[in-house]
C-alpha positions as CSV (number, residue, x, y, z in Angstrom):
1,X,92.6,97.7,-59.9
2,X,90.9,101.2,-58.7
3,X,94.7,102.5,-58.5
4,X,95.7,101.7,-62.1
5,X,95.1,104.9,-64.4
6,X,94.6,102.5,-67.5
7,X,91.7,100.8,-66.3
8,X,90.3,103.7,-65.1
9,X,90.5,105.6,-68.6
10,X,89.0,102.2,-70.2
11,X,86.5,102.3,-67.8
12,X,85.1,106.0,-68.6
13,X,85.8,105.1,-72.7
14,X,83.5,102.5,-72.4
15,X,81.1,104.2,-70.5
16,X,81.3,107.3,-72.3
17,X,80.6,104.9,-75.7
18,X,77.4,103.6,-74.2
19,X,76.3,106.7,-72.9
20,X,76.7,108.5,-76.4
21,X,75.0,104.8,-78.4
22,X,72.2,106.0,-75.8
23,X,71.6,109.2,-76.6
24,X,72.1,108.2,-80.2
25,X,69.7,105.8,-80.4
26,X,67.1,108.3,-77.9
27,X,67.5,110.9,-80.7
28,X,67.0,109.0,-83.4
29,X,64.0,107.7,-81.9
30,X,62.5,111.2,-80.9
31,X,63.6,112.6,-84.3
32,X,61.9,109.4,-86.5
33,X,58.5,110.5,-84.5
34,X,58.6,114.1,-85.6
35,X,55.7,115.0,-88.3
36,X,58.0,115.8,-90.7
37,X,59.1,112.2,-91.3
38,X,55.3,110.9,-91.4
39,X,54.1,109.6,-95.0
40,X,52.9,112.2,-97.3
41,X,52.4,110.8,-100.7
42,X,53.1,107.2,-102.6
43,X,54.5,108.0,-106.5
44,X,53.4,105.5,-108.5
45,X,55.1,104.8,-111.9
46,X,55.5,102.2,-114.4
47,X,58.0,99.8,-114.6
48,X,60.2,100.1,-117.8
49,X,60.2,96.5,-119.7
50,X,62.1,94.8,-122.2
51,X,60.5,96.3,-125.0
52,X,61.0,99.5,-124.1
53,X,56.7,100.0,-124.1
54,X,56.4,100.8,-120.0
55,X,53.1,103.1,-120.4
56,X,49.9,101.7,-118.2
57,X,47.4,99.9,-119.7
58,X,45.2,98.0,-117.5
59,X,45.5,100.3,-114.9
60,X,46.4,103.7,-113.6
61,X,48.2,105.3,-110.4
62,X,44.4,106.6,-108.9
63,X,43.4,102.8,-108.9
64,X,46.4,101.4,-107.4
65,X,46.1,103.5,-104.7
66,X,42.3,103.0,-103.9
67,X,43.0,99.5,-104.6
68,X,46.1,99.0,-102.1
69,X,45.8,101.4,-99.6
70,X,43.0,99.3,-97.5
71,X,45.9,96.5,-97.2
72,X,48.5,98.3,-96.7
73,X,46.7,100.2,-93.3
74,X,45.4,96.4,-92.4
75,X,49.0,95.0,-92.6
76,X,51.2,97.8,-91.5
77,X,51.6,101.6,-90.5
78,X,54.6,104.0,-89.4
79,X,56.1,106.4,-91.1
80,X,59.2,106.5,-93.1
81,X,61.8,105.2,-90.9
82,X,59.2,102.8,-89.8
83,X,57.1,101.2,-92.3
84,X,57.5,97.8,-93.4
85,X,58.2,97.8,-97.4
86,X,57.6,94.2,-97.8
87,X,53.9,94.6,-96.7
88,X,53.3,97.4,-98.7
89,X,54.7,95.4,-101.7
90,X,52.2,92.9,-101.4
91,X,49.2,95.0,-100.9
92,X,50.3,96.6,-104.2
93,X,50.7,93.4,-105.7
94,X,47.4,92.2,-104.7
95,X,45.7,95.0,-107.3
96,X,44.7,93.2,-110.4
97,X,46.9,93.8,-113.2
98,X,49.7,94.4,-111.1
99,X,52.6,91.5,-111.7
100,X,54.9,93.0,-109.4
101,X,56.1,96.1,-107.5
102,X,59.2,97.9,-106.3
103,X,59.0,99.6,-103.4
104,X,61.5,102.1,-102.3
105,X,61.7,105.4,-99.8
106,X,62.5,108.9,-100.8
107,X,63.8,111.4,-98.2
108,X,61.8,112.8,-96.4
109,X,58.3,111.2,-96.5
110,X,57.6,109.4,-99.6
111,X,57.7,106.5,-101.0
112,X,58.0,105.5,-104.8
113,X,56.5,102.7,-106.5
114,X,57.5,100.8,-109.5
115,X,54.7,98.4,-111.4
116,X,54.8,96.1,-113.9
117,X,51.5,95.0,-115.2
118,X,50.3,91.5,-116.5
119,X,50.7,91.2,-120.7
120,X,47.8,88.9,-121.4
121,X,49.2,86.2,-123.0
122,X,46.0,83.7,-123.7
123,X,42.9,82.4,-121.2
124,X,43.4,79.2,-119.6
125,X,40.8,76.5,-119.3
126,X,39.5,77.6,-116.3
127,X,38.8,81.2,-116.9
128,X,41.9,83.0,-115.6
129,X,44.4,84.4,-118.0
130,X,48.1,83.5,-119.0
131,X,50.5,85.7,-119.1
132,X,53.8,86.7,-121.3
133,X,56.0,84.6,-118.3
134,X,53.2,81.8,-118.3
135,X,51.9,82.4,-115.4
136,X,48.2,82.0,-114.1
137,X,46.3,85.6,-112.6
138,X,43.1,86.7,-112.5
139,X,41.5,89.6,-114.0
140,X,38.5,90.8,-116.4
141,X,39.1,88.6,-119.4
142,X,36.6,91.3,-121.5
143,X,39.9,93.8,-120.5
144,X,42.5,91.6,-121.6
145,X,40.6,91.4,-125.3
146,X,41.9,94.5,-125.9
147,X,45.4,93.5,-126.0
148,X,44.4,90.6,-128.7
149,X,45.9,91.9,-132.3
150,X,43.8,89.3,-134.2
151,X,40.9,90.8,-136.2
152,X,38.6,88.2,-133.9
153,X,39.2,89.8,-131.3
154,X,39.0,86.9,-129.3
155,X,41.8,85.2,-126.7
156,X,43.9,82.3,-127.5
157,X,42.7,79.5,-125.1
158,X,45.0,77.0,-123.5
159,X,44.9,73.9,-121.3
160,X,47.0,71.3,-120.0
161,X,47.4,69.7,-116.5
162,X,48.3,71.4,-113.3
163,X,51.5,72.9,-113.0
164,X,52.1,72.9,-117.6
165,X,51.2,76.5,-117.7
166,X,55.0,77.5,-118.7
167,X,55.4,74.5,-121.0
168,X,51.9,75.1,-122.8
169,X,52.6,79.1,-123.5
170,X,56.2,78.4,-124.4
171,X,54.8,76.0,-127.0
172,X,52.0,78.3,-128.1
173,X,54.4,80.8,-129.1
174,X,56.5,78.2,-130.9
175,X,53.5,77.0,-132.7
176,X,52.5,81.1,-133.7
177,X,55.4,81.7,-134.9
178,X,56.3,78.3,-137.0
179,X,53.2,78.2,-138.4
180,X,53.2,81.7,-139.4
181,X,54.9,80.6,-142.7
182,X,51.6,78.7,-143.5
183,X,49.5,81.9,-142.6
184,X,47.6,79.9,-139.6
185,X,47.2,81.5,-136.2
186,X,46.5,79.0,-133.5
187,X,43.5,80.1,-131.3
188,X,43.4,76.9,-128.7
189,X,46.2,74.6,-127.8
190,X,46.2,71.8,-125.5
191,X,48.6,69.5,-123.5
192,X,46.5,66.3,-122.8
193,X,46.6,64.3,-119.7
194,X,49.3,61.9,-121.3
195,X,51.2,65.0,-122.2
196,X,49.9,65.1,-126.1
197,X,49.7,68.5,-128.5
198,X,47.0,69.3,-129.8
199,X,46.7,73.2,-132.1
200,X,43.0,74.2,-133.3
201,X,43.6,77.2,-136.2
202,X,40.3,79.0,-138.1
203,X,40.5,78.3,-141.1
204,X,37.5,79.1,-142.7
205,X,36.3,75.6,-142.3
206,X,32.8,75.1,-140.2
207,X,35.4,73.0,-137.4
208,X,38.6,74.5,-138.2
209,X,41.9,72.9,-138.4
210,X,43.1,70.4,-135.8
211,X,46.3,69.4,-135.8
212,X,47.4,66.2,-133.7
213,X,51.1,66.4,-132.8
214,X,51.3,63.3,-130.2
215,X,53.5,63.3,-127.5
216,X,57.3,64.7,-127.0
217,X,59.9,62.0,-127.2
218,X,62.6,64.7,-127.1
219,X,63.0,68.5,-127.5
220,X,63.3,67.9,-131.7
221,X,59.6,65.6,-131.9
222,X,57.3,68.2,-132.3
223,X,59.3,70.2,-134.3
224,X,60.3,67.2,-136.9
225,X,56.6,67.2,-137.1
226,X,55.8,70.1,-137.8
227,X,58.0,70.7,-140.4
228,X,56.9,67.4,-141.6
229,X,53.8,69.4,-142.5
230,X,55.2,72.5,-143.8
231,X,57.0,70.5,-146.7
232,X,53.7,69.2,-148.1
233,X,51.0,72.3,-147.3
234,X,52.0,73.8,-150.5
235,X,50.7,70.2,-152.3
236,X,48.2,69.7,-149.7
237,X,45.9,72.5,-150.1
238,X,46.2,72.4,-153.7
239,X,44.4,69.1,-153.8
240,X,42.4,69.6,-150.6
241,X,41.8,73.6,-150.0
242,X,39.8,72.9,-147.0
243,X,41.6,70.8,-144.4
244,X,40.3,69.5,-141.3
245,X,42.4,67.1,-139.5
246,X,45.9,66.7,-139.9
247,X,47.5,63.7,-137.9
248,X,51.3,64.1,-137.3
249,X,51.6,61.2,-134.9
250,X,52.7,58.7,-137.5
251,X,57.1,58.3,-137.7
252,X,57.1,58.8,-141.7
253,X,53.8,60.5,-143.1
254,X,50.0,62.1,-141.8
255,X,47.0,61.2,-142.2
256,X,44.6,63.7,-143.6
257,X,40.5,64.9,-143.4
258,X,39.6,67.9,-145.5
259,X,35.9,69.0,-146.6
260,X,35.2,67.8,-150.0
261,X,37.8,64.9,-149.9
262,X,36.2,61.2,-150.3
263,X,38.1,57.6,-150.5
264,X,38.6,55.7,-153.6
265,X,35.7,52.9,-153.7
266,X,36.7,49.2,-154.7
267,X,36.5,48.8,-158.6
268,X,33.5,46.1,-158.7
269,X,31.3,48.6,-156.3
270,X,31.5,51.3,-158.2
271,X,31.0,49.0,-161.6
272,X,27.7,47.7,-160.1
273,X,26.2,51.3,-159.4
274,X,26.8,52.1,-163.2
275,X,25.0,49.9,-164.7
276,X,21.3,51.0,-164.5
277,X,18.5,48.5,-162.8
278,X,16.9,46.3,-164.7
279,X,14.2,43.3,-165.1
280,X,15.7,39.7,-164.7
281,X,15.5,37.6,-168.2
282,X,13.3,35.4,-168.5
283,X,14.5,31.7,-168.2
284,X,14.0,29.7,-171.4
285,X,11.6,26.3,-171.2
286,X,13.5,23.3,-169.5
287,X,13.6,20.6,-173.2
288,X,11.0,17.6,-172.4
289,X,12.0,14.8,-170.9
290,X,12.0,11.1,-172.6
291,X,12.8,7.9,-171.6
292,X,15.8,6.2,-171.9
293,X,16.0,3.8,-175.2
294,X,17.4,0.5,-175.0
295,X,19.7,-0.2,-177.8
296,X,20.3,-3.8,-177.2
297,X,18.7,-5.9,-179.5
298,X,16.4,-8.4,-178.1
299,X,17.4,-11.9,-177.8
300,X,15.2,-14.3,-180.3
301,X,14.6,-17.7,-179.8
């Protein structure tokens, strides 16, 4: 074996591989400790969206930092070759307002950070907020008014059982837009426990409009119902400006409440409350009684 060239030339390839991997890896080591490659600066950006609009709005690069810093030191530390990105994306993504991050490394000793923030959507029924995706966060629900483009000024508020929070915004913004043609902007819609709609508008009414939609058969109930409605608003309001209640669960009509509307009475009700009160008459004197007569003639003897 020792007397064959070959395996001595394989021999010292393979040793001179290892020994070079070694020093490889001993350099790269000793180099990824220099100061050079230690952190210097996070850049923090926005995230571009679909609509183009990828400006802060909630918050700002100074507050993500103070914000995510402290968890990012109690999670991880190193330096550029060394830090774990993963760790440093969910610090950031612990700062409210913050959906998500990207997290990326720029030569020598930087890293850049893209954000998307929450668009408030609604407020859900238990105080935290909805967003464009439907999803649940939490944040300052006073911040999130700003975003509101209604005059009110005032969040949309939905509710529906756990785990509906997709199904309940994606139907609120069915309902805004379909029943933009009747210039009515739901402000609360609810999912019930038996999975029934259910859209509150202001209407200028003390209550406001409810509108009961029942429950989803198939994808075409609700809006067969809907539509339902749309035909006859035009007639509706002309009769009845002030609307209350509209029940939509019924297969081939509604059933309506409006201020000002009352029910036909039955004919001989109404008849008696028109005719004024007035003394009884007097009953006239019973005729006297007489006796009976006996026609017979009597008998003579």
């Amino acid at each position: 074996m020792w007397d064959s060239p070959r395996v001595l030339n394989l021999i010292a390839l393979v040793v001179a591989i290892v020994a070079v991997a070694a020093f490889a890896v001993g350099a790269a080591a000793w180099a990824s400790r220099r100061p050079m490659f230690l952190l210097r600066s996070i850049r923090i950006e926005p995230m571009a969206v679909a609509d183009g609009n990828g400006a802060f709005r909630h918050v700002n690069a100074a507050t993500i930092r103070a914000q995510a810093i402290p968890g990012i030191l109690a999670t991880t530390s190193g330096n550029f070759f060394t830090i774990d990105l993963e760790a440093v994306r969910r610090a950031l993504e612990s700062v409210a307002w913050v959906r998500r991050a990207q997290v990326r490394r720029e030569w020598p000793n930087r890293l850049v950070v893209l954000i998307e923030e929450h668009r408030v959507l609604a407020s859900w029924d238990d105080g935290r907020l909805v967003n464009t995706f439907g999803e649940l966060f939490t944040a300052n629900p006073a911040e999130a008014e700003a975003d509101v483009e209604d005059d009110a000024k005032r969040l949309p508020e939905l509710a529906g059982p756990d785990g509906s929070e997709r199904d309940v915004a994606s139907r609120y913004v069915d309902f805004r837009s379909w029943f933009a043609r009747l210039s009515l902007v739901p402000d609360e819609v609810t999912l019930s426990p038996r999975y029934a709609w259910t859209v509150h508008f202001r209407n200028g009414t003390a209550n406001g409009l409810t509108v009961d939609l029942g429950r989803e058969r198939d994808g075409n109930t609700v809006p067969e119902r809907v539509l339902r409605m749309m035909n006859a608003w035009s007639e509706l309001v002309a009769l009845w400006p002030k609307p209350t209640l509209v029940d939509l669960r019924y297969p081939n009509g509604f059933a309506l409440r409006a201020e000002g509307l009352r029910l036909a009475e039955p004919a001989r009700a109404a008849a008696a409350r028109a005719v004024p009160d007035r003394k009884p008459a007097a009953k006239s004197p019973a005729p006297p009684k007489t006796r009976p007569v006996n026609n017979e003639a009597k008998a003579t003897r």
